[in-house]
VOBA-1610 file (N, C-alpha, C; in pm, whole numbers, padded with zeros to 5 digits, always signed):
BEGIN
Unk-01287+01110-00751Unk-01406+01166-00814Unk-01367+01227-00948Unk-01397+01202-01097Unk-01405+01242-01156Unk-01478+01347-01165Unk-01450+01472-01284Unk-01517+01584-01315Unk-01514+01564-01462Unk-01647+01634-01506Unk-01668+01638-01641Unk-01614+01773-01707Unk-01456+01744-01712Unk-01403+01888-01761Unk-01321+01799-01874Unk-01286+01880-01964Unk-01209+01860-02133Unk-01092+01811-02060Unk-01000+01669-02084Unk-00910+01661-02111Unk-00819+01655-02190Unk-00669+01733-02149Unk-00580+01732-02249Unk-00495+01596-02355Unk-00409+01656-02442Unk-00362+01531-02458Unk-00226+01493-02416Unk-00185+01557-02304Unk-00082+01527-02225Unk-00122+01426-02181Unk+00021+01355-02155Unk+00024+01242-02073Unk+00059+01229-01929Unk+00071+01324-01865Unk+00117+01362-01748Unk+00009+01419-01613Unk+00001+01387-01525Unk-00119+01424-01435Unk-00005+01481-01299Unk-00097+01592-01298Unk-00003+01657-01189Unk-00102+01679-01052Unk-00054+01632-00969Unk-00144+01614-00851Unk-00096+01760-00759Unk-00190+01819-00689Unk-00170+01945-00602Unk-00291+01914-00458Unk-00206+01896-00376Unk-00276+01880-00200Unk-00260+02028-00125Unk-00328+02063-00087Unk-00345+02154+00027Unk-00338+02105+00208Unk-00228+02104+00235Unk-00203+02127+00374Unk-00235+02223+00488Unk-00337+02307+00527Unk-00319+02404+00608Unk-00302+02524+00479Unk-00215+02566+00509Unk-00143+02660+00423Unk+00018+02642+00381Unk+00020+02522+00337Unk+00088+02459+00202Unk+00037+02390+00128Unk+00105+02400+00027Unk+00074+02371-00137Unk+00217+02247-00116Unk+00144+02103-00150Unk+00223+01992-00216Unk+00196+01972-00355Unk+00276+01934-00467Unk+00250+01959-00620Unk+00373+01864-00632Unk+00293+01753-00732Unk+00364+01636-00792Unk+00325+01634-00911Unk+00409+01613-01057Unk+00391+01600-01153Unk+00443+01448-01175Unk+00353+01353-01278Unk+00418+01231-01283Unk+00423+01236-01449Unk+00537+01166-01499Unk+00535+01134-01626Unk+00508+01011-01651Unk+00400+00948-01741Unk+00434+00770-01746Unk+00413+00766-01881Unk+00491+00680-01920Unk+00474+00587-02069Unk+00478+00440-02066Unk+00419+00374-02194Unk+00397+00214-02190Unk+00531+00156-02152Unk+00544+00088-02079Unk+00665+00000-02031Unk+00760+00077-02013Unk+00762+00186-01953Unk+00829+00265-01863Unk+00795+00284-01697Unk+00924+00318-01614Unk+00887+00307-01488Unk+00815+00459-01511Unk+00714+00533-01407Unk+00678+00687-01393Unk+00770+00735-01356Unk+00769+00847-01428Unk+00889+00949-01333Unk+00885+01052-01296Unk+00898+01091-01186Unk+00849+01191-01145Unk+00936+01336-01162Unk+00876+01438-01237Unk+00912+01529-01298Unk+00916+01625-01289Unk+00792+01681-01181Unk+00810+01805-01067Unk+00781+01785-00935Unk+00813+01839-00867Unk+00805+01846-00708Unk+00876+01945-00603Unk+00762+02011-00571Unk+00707+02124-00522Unk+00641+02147-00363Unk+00729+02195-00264Unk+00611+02228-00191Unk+00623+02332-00124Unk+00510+02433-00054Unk+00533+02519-00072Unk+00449+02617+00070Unk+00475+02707+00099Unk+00411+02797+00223Unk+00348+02896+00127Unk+00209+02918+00178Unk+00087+03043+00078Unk+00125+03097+00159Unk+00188+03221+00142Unk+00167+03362+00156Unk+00170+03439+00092Unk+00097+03539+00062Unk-00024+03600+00204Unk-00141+03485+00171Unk-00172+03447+00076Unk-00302+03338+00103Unk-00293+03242+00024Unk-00386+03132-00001Unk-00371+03110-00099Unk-00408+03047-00243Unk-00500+03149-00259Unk-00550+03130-00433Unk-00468+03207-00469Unk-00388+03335-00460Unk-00290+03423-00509Unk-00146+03290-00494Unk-00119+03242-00416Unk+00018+03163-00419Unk+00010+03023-00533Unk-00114+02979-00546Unk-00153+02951-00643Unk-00144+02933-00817Unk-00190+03064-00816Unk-00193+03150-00959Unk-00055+03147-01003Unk+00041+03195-00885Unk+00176+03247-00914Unk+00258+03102-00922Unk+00184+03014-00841Unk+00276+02866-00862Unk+00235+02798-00989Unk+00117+02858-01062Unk+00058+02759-01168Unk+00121+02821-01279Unk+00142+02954-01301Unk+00219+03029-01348Unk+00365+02968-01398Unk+00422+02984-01284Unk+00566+02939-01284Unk+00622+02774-01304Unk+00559+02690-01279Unk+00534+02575-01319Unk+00502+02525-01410Unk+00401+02604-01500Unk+00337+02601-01632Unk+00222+02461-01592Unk+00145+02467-01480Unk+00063+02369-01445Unk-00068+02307-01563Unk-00098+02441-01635Unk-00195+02412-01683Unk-00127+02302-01811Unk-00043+02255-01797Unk-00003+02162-01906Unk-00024+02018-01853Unk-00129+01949-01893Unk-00129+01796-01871Unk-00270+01817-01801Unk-00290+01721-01690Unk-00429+01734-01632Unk-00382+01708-01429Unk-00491+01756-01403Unk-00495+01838-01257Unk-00582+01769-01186Unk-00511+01712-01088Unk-00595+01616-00975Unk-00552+01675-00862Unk-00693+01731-00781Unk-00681+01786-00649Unk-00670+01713-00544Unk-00648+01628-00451Unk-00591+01605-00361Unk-00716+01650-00218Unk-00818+01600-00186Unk-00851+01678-00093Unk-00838+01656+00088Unk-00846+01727+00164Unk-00750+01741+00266Unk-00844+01598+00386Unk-00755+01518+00441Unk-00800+01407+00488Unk-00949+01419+00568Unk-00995+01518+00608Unk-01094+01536+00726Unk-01221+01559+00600Unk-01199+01660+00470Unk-01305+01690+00388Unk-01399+01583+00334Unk-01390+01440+00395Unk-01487+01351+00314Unk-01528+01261+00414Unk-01592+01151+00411Unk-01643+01010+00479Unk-01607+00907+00402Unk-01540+00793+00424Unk-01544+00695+00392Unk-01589+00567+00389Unk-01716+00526+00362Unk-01829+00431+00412Unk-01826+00333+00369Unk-01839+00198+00396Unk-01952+00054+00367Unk-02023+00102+00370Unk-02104+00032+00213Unk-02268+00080+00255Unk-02329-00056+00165Unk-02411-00144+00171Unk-02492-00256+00120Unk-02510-00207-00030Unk-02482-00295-00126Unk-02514-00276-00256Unk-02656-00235-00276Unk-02675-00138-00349Unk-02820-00140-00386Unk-02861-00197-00500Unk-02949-00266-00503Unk-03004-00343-00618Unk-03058-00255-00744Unk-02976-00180-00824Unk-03037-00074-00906Unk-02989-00090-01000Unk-03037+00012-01115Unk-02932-00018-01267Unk-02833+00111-01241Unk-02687+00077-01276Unk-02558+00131-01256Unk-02593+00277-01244Unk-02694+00376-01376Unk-02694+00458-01362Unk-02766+00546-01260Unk-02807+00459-01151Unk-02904+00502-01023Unk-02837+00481-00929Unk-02696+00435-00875Unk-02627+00334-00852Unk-02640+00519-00739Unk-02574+00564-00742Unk-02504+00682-00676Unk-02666+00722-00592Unk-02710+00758-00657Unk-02862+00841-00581Unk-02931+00732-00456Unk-02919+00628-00521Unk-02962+00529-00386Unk-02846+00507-00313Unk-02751+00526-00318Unk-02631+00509-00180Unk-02669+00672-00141Unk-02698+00764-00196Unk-02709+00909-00117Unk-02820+00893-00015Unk-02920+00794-00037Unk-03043+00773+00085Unk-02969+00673+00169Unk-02900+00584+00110Unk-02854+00506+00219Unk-02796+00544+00351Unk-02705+00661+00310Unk-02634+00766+00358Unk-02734+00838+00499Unk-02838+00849+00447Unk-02942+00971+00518Unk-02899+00969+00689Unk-02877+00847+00750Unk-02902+00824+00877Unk-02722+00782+00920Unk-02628+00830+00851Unk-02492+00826+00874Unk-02424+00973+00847Unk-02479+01032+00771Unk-02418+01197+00750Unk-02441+01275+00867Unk-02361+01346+00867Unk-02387+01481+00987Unk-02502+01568+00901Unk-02475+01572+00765Unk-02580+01686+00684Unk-02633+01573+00617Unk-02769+01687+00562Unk-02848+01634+00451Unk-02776+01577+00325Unk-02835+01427+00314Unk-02775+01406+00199Unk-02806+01459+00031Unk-02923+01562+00033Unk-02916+01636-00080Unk-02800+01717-00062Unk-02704+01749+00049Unk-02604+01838+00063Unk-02499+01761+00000Unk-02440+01678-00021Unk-02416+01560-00025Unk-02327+01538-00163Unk-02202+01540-00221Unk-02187+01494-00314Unk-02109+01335-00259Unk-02157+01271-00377Unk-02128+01069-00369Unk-02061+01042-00491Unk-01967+00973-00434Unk-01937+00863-00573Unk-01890+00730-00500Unk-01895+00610-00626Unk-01903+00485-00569Unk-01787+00452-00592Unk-01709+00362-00522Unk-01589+00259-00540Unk-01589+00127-00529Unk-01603+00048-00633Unk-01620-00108-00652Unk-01513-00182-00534Unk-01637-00259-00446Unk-01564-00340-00373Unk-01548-00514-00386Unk-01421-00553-00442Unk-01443-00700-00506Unk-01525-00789-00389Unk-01574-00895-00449Unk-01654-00952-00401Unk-01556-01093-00414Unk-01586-01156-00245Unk-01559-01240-00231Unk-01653-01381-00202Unk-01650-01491-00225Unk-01702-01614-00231Unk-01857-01567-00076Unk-01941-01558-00052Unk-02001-01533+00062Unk-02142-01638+00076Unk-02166-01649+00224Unk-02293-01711+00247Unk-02417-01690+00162Unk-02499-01760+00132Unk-02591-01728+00042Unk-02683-01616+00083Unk-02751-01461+00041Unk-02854-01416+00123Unk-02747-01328+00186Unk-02600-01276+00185Unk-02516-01172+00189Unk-02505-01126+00073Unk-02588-00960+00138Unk-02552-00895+00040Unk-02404-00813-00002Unk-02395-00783-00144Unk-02279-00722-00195Unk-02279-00590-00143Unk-02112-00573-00087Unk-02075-00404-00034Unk-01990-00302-00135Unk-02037-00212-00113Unk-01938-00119-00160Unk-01883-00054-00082Unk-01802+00052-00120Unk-01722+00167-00076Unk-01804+00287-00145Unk-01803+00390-00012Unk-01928+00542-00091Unk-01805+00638-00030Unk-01802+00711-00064Unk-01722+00860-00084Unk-01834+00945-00075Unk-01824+01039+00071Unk-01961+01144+00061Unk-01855+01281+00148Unk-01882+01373+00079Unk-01807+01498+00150Unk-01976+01621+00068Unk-01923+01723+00176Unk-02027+01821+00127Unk-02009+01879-00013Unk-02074+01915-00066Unk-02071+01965-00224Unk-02032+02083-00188Unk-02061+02123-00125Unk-02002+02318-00091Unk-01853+02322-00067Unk-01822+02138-00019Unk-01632+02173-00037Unk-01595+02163-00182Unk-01667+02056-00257Unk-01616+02066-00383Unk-01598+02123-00447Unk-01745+02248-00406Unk-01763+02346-00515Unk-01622+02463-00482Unk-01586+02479-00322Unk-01505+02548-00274Unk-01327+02490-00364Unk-01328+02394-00365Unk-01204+02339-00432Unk-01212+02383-00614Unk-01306+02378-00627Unk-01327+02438-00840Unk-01318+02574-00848Unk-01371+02624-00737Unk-01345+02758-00728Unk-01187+02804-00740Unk-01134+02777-00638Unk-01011+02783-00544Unk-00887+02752-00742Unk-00951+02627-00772Unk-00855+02622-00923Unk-00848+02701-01028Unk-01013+02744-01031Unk-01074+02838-01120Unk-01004+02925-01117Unk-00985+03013-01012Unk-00896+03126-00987Unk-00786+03099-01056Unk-00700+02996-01052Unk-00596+03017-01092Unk-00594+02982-01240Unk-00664+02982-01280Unk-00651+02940-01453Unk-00613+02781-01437Unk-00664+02708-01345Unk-00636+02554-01345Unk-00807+02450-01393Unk-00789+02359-01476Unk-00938+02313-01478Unk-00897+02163-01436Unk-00965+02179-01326Unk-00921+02009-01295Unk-01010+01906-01390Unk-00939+01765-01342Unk-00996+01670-01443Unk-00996+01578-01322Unk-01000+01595-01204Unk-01076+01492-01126Unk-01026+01559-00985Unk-01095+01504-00884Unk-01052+01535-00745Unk-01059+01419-00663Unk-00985+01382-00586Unk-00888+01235-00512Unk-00941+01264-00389Unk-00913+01149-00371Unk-00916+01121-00231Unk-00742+01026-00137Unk-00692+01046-00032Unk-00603+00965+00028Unk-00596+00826+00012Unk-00670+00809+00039Unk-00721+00609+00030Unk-00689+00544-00142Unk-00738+00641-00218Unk-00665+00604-00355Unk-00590+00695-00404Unk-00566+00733-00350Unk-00390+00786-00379Unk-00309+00707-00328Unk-00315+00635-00212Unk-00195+00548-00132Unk-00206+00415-00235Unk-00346+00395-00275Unk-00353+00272-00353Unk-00313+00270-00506Unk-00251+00399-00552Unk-00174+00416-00625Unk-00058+00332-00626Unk+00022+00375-00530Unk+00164+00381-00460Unk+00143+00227-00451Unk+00088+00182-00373Unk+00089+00026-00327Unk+00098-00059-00444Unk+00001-00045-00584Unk-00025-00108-00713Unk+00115-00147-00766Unk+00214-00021-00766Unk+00354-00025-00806Unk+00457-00147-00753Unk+00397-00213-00610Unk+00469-00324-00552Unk+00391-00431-00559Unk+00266-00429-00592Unk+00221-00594-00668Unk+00297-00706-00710Unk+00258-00802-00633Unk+00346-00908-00729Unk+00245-01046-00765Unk+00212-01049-00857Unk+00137-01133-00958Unk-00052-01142-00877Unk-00113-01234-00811Unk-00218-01230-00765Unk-00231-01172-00606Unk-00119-01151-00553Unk-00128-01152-00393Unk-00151-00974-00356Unk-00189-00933-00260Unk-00247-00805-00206Unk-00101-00728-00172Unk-00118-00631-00127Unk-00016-00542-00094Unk-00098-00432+00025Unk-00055-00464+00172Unk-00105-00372+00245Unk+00017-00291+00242Unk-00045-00158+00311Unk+00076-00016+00293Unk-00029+00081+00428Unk+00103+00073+00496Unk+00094+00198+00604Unk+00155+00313+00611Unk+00078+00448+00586Unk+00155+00579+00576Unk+00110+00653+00664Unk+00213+00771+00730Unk+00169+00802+00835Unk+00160+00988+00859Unk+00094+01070+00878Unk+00073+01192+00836Unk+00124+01273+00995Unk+00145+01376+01055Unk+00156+01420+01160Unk+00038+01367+01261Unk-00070+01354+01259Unk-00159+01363+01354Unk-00219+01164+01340Unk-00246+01112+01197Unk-00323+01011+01195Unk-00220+00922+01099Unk-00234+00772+01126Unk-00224+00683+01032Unk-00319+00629+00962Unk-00275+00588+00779Unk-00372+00499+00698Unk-00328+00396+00645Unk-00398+00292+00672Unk-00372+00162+00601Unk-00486+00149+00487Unk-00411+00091+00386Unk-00490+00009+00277Unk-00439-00100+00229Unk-00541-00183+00206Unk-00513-00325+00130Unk-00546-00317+00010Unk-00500-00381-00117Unk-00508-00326-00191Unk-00471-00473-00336Unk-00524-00490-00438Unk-00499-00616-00526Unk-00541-00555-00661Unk-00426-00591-00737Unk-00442-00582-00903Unk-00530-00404-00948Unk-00487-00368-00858Unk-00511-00205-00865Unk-00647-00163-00813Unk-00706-00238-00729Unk-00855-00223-00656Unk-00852-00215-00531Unk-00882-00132-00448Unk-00877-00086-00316Unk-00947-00210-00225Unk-00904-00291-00118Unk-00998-00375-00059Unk-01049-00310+00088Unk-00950-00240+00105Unk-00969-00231+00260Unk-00909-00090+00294Unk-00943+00010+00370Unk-00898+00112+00440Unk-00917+00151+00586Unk-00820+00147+00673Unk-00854+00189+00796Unk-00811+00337+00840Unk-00824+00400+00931Unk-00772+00543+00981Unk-00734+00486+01098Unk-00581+00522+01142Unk-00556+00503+01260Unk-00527+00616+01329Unk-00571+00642+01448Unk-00518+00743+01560Unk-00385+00744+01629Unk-00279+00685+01573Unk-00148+00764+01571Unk-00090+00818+01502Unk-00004+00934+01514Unk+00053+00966+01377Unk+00223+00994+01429Unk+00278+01005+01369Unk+00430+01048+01370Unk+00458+01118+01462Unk+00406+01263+01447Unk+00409+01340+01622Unk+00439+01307+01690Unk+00330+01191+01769Unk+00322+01182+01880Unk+00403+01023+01921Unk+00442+00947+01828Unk+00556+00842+01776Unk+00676+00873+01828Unk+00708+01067+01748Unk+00876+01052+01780Unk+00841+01149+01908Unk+00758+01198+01968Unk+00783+01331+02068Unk+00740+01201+02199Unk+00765+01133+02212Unk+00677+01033+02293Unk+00792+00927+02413Unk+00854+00961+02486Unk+00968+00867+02563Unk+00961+00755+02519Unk+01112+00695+02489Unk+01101+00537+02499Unk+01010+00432+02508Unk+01025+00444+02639Unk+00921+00307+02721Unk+00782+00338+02645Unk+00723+00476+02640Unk+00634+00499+02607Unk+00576+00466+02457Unk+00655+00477+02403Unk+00659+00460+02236Unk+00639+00322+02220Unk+00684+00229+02278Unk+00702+00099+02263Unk+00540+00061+02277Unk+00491+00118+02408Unk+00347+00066+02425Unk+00223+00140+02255Unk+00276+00295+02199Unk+00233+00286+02130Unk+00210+00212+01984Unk+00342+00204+01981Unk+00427+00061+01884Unk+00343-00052+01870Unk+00321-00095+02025Unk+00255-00229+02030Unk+00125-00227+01971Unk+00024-00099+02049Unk-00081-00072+01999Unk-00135-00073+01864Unk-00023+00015+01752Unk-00069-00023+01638Unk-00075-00132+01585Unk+00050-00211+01621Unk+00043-00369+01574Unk-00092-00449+01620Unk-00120-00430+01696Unk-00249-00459+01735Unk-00366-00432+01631Unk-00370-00276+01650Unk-00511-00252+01539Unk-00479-00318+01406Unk-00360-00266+01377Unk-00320-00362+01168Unk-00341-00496+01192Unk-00290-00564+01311Unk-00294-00728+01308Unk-00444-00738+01285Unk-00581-00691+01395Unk-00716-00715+01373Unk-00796-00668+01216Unk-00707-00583+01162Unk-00725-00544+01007Unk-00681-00612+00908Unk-00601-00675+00929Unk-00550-00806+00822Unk-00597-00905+00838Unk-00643-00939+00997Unk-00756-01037+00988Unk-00859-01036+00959Unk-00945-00945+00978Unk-01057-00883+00902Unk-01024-00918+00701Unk-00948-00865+00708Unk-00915-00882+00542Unk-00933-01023+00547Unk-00896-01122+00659Unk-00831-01227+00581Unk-00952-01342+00604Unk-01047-01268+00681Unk-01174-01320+00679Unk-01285-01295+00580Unk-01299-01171+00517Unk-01349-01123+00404Unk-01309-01136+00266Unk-01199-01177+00271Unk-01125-01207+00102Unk-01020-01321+00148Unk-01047-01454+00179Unk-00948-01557+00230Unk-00916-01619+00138Unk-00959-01569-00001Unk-00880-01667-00096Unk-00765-01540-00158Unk-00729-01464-00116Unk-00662-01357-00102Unk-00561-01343-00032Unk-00443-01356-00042Unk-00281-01371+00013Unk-00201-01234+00039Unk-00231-01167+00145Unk-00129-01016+00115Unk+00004-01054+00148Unk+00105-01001+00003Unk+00237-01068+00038Unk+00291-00982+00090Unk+00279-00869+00139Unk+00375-00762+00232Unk+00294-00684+00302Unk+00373-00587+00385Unk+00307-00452+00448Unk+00413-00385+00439Unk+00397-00225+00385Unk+00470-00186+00340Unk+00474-00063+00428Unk+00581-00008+00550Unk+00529+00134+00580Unk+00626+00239+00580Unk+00564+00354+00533Unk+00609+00483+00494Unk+00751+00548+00581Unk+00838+00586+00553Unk+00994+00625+00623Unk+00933+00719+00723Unk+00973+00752+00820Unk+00943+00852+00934Unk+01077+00836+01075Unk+01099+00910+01127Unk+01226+00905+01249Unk+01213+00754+01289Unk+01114+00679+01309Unk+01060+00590+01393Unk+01032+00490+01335Unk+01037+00503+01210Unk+00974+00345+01124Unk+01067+00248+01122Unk+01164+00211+01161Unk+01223+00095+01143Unk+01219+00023+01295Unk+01223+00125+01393Unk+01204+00079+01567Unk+01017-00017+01514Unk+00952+00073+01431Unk+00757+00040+01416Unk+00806-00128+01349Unk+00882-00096+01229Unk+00894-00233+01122Unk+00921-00326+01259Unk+01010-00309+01339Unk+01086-00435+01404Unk+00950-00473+01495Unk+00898-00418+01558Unk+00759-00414+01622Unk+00673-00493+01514Unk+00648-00467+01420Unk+00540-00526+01355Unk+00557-00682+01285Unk+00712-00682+01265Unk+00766-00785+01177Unk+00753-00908+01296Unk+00733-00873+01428Unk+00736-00964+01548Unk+00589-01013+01558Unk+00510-00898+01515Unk+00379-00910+01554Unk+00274-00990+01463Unk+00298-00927+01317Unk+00188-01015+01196Unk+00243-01116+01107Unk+00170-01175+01030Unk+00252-01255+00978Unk+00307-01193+00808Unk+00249-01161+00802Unk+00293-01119+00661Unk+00486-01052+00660Unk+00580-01054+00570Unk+00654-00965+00550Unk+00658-00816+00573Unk+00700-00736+00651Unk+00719-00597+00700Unk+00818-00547+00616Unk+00793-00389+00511Unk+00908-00355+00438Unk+00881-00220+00470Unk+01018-00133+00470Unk+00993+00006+00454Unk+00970+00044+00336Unk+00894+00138+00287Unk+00861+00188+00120Unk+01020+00276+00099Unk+01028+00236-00021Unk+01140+00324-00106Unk+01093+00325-00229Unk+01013+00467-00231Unk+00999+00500-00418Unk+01060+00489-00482Unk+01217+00496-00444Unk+01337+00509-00576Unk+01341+00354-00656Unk+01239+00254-00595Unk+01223+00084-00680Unk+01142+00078-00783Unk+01042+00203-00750Unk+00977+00154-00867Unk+00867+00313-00951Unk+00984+00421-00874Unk+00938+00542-00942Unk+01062+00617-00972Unk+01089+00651-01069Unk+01196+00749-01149Unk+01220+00838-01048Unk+01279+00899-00974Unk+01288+00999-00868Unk+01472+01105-00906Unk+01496+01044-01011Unk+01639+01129-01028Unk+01640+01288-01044Unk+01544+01352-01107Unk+01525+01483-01115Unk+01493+01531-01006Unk+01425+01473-00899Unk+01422+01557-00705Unk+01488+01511-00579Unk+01558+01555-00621Unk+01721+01560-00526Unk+01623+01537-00382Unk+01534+01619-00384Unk+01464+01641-00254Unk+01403+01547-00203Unk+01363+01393-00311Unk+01332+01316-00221Unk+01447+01210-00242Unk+01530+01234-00259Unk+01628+01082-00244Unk+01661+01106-00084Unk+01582+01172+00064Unk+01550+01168+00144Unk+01461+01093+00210Unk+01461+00962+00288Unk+01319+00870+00272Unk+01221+00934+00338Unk+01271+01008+00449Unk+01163+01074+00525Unk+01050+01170+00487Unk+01143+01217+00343Unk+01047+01337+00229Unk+00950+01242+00179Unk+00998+01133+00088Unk+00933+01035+00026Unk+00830+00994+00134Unk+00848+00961+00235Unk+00723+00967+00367Unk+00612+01041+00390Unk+00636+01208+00392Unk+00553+01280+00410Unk+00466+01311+00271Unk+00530+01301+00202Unk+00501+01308+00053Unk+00432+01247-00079Unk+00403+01083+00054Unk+00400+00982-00031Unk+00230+01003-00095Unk+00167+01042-00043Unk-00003+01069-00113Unk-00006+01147-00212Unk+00035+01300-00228Unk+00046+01342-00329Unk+00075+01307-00457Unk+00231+01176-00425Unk+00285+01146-00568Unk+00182+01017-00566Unk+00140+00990-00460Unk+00030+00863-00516Unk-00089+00937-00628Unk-00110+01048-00557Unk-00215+01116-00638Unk-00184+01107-00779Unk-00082+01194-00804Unk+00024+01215-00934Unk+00021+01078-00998Unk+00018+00965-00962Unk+00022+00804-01067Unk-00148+00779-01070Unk-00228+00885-01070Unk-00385+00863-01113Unk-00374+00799-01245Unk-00450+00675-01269Unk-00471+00610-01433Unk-00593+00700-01494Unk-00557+00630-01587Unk-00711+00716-01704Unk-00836+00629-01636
//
């Protein structure tokens, strides 16, 4: 989601996620035909709260230099299909907010929307065109401008997970073919598919790492299987909706357990199975802290955030 706030003329976008009560903070540097590099990285426990841990981290960081993408916390939004509406662009948003009416928990005057172009593939005649809608309550947004305000921070847009990961994924493109990427958070997994820097596909999965590594053997294996399952019916889905569309990998995030998951999956789909390693195609020499893959794992949305384009 963009915001209509002044941007600087830094070249640098520094992404900040709220966990609970931690603060994740990625600064990315990029220039023309340079790899990004990542230039701060930060994370952090609020105490005693934290718009005060905040202030004192924006402070000490010197945050307000470059531009500020918030990160908002996976549960704060909806992620929808919703039927193109036949409107002119600049109405485009207000008629997906009615579309909305009979899928929101709240009123969709409560409602802030924005749209995400979903490519269109070859279809039956009399199918209509879909998009992607982004709807979270405006009272969180307004709660997140606040929350920056305080600190002398003016953001210049606020993110979402799904394109933040599709950040990260863009970086392993290779010429026309897709790039799926699985990352995995304590509680939930997300997949996205993803081509020439346009989001195709996002799922939420109900496993997460937790319950992966705290989980016996024998037991793990059946969850193992399970996911291969849901991603296999998601790549087919993809591969029924965009079939002139080739995903040349799946890419998933380092965790105790991801290479036991890779060997599981590499059995299961057809595509190539890779573990992600930022250090291929993001500058990572200045944070000691992630030449750890498992950091680079937990971490990986934020710095997706942090490679936001103009």
């Amino acid at each position: 989601m963009k915001l209509s706030r002044t941007r600087t003329a830094q070249d640098a976008w520094t992404a900040i996620a709220l966990d609970g009560r931690r603060l994740d903070i990625a600064r990315m540097q990029t220039g023309v035909g340079q790899r990004p590099r990542l230039s701060v990285f930060s994370t952090i426990q609020c105490e005693p709260e934290v718009p005060s841990t905040l202030r004192r981290v924006a402070k000490e960081l010197r945050l307000e230099k470059g531009r500020i993408n918030a990160l908002l916390p996976h549960g704060d939004y909806d992620l929808l299909p919703v039927e193109a509406p036949e409107v002119p662009a600049e109405e485009l948003r207000t008629a997906v907010r009615w579309r909305l009416k009979d899928v929101l928990e709240y009123p969709p005057e409560d409602a802030t929307i924005d749209v995400l172009p979903l490519p269109q593939s070859p279809s039956p005649a009399g199918r209509a065109a879909q998009l992607i809608a982004v709807a979270t309550r405006s009272e969180r947004i307004a709660s997140c401008i606040e929350l920056f305000d305080g600190a002398r921070l003016a953001l210049s847009a606020i993110d979402i997970h799904e394109m933040a990961q599709r950040n990260v994924a863009a970086l392993f493109e290779e010429g026309e073919r897709a790039v799926a990427m699985v990352s995995f958070s304590d509680k939930r997994g997300l997949l996205t598919v993803s081509a020439k820097g346009q989001l195709y596909l996002a799922r939420n999965l109900e496993i997460g790492t937790e319950v992966m590594e705290r989980t016996a053997a024998e037991a793990r294996s059946g969850l193992m299987d399970r996911l291969a399952l849901e991603l296999q019916r998601s790549l087919d889905h993809f591969d029924r909706q965009f079939g002139g569309l080739q995903v040349s990998r799946l890419l998933v995030t380092p965790f105790a357990q991801a290479d036991a998951l890779r060997v599981v999956l590499a059995e299961s789909l057809y595509v190539a199975v890779e573990i992600l390693d930022l250090a291929r195609v993001i500058d990572l020499d200045g944070v000691p802290a992630l030449r750890d893959p498992e950091a680079q794992g937990r971490h990986v949305r934020v710095i997706g955030a942090a490679l936001r384009s103009l």
